[in-house]
C-alpha positions in Angstrom: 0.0 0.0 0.0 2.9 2.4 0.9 4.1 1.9 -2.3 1.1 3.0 -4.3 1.1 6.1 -1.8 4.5 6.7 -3.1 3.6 5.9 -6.9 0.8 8.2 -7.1 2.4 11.0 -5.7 5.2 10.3 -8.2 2.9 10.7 -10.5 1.1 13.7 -9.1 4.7 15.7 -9.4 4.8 14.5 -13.2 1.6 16.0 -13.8 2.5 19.5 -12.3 2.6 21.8 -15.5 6.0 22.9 -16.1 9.2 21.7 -18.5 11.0 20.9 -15.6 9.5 17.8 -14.6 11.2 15.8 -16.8 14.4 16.7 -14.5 12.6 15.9 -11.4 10.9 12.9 -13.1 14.8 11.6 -13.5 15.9 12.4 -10.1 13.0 10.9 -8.6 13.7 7.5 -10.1 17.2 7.3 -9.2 16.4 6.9 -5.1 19.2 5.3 -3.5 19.6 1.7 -3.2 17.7 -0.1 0.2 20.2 -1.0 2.6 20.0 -3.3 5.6 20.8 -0.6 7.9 18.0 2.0 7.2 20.0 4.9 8.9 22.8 5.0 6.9 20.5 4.8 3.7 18.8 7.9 4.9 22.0 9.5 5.5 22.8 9.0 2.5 20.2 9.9 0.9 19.6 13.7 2.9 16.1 12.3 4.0 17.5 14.3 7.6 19.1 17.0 6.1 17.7 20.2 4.5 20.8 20.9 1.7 18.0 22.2 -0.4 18.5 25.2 1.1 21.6 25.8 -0.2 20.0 25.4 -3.7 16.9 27.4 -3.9 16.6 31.0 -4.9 14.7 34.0 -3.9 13.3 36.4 -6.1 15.8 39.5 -6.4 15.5 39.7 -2.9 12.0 39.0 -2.3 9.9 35.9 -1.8 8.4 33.9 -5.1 5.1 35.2 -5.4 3.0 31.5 -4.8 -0.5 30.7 -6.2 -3.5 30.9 -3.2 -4.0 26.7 -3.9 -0.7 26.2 -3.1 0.0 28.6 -0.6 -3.8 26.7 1.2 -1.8 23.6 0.7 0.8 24.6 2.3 -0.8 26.0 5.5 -2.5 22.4 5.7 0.8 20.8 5.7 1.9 23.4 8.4 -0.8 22.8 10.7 -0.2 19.2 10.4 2.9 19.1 10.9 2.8 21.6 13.5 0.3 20.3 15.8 -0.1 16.3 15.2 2.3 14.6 17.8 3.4 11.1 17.1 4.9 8.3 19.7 4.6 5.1 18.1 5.5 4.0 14.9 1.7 3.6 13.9 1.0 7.5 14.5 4.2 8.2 12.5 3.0 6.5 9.4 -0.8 7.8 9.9 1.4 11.6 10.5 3.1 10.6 6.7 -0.4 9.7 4.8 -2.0 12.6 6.2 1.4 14.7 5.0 1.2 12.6 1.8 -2.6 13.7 0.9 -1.4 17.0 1.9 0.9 17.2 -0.5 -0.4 15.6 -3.5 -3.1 18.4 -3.6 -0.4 20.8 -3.8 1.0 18.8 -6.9 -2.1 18.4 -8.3 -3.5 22.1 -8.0 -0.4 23.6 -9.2 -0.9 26.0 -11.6 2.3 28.3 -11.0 4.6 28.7 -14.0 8.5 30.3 -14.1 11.4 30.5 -12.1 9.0 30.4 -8.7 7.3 27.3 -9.7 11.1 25.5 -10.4 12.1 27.0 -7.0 8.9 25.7 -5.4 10.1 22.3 -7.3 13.4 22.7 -5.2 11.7 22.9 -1.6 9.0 19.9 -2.6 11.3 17.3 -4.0 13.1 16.5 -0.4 10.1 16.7 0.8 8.9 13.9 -1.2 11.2 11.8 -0.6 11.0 12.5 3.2 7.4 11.5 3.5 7.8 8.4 1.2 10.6 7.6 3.6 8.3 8.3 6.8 6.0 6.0 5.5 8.4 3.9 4.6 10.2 3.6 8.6 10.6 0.5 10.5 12.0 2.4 13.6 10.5 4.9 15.9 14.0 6.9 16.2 14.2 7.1 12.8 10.8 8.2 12.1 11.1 11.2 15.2 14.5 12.3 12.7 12.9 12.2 10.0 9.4 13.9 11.3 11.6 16.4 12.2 13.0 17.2 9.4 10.2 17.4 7.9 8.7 19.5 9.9 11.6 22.4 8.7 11.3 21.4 5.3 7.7 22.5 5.9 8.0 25.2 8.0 10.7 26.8 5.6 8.6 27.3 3.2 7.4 31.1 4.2 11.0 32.5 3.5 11.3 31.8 0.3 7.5 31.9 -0.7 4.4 34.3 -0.7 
């Protein structure tokens, strides 16, 4: 089941309307190996680590100007994230589908277009891959690590978006 979560929000992301999906489409596909040891996959993998940052752009000094469905998206996946508390590794994976339908109607109600809509591109793909890997957890500390990054992948959102 997890992995038809994970399939259709690939394909969600392939039917957001701009050219450079075909680069995430490629990127997407080429997810890191499984490993026995599901830490050090994630490690590798920067499912704790928010290096997007050091990628995305702002917009001559000002934040991307976002659509109102996405930005509504976004507040959803905000107070989610914000205010659902997890403890076992049930409520973690109920906290990722919830995050998951979240997101998907941001993929699928995008309408934005441009250099904001490939930097939007930039701050959702790790967060793709960090909810598929949520769902994904076998271990409690790895899901708190992940949630948490998560949760500033999410939250991070308002500086480089308006």
């Amino acid at each position: 089941m997890k992995h038809v979560i994970f399939t259709l929000s690939l394909l969600a992301l392939v039917s957001c309307k701009d050219s450079k999906n075909q680069d995430l489409k490629t990127e997407t596909a080429e997810q890191p190996a499984e490993t026995d040891n599901h830490h050090d996959t994630h490690e590798a993998s920067g499912v704790y680590s928010n290096a997007w940052v050091s990628e995305i752009q702002i917009d001559n000094g000002e934040k991307w100007q976002a659509d109102a469905t996405t930005n509504e998206g976004i507040q959803k996946l905000q107070n989610t994230i914000n205010t659902q508390t997890a403890s076992t590794l049930d409520d973690y994976h109920k906290l990722a589908e919830q995050l998951n339908d979240e997101k998907n109607f941001v993929v699928k109600n995008c309408t934005m277009k441009g250099p904001s809509h490939d930097n939007l591109h930039i701050w959702l793909h790790p967060l793709i891959e960090k909810i598929d890997a949520l769902l994904k957890t076998e271990d409690v500390d790895d899901a708190e690590k992940i949630t948490v990054s998560i949760k500033e992948n999410i939250n991070a959102y308002n500086t480089y978006f308006q």
